[in-house]
C-alpha positions in Angstrom: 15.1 6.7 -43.9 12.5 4.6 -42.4 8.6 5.3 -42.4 5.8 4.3 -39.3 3.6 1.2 -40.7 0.2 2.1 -41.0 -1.7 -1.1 -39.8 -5.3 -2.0 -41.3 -7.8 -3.7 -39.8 -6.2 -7.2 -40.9 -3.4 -6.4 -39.1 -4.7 -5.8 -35.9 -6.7 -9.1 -36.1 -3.2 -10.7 -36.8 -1.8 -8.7 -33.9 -5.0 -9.6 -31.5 -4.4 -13.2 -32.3 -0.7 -12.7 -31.9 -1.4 -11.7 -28.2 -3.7 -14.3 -27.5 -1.6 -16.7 -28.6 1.4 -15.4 -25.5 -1.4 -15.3 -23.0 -2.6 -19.1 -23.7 1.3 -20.0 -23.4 1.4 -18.8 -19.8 -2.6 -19.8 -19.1 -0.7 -23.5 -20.2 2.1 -23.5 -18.0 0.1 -22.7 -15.0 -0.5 -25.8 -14.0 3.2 -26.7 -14.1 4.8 -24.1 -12.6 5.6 -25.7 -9.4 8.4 -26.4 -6.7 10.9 -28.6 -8.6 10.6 -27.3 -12.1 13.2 -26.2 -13.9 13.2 -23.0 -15.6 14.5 -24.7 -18.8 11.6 -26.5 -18.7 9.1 -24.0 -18.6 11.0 -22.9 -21.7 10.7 -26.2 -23.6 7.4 -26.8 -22.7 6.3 -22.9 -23.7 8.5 -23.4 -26.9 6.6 -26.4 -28.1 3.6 -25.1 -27.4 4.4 -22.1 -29.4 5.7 -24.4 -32.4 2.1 -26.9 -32.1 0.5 -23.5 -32.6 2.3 -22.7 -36.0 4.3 -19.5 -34.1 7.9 -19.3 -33.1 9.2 -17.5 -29.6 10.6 -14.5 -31.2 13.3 -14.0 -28.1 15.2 -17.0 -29.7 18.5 -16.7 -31.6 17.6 -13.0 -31.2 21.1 -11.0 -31.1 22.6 -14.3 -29.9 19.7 -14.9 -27.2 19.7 -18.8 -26.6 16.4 -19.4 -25.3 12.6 -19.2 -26.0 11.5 -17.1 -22.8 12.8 -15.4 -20.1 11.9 -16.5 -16.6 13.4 -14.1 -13.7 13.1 -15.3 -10.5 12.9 -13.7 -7.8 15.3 -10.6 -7.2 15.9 -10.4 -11.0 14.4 -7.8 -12.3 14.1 -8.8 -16.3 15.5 -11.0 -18.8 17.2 -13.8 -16.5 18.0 -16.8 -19.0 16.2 -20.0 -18.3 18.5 -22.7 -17.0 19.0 -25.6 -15.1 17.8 -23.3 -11.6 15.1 -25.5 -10.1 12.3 -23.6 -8.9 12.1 -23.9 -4.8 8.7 -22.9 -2.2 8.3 -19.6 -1.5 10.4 -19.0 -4.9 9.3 -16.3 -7.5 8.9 -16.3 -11.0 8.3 -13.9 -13.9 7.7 -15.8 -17.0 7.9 -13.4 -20.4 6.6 -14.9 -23.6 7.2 -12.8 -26.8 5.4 -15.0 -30.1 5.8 -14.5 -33.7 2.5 -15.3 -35.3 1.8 -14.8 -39.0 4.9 -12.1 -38.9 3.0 -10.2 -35.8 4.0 -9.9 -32.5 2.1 -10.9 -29.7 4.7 -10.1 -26.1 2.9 -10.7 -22.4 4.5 -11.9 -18.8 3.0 -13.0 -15.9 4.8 -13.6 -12.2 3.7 -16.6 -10.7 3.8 -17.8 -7.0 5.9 -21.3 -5.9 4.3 -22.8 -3.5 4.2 -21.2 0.0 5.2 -17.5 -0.5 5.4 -14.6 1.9 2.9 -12.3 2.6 5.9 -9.9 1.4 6.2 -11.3 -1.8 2.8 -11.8 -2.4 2.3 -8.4 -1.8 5.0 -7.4 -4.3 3.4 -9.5 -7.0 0.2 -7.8 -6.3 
């Protein structure tokens, strides 16, 4: 039988800093996220700044999960698996971060525009 934690207020700083942590990851990347960028790459560069901040991306190795993040792009609803797909104009993508920090969890995305998108897709990102 397993019981509900009960957190204290130690915990929720560890949680707070936990989710502060996943938003900086993705306030990082910004910058990067452009057309010709792989979404591998956006996982290696979120995964090392996850490790320079003493945390590790809790999606990987989970139940046989081989990457860091997932990055969907476009279409794809959730999960899609970060890969050699090169980001294009007008492209899509939602980048979800998930961080182990000092055994919390910290788990935010954000969908970010590729250069010249539609006023269709902006609209659905809105």
């Amino acid at each position: 039988m397993s019981s509900i934690k009960k957190y204290n207020e130690s915990d929720f700083v560890k949680l707070r800093k936990a989710g502060q942590l996943a938003a900086m990851a993705l306030d990082n990347i910004k910058d990067k996220i452009l057309p010709g960028i792989s979404t591998q790459r956006i996982d290696e560069i979120i995964k090392n700044f996850l490790r320079d901040h003493n945390a590790y991306p809790a999606p990987l190795f989970y139940r046989g999960y081989p990457k860091s993040i997932c990055t969907s792009i476009n279409h794809v609803v959730c999960h899609g698996i970060p890969s050699d797909r090169v980001l294009r104009d007008g492209d899509a993508v939602n980048v979800d971060v998930t961080v182990v920090l000092d055994e919390h969890y910290g788990d935010t995305s954000r969908m970010f525009s590729i250069g010249n998108t539609s006023v269709k897709l902006n609209n659905l990102i809105d």
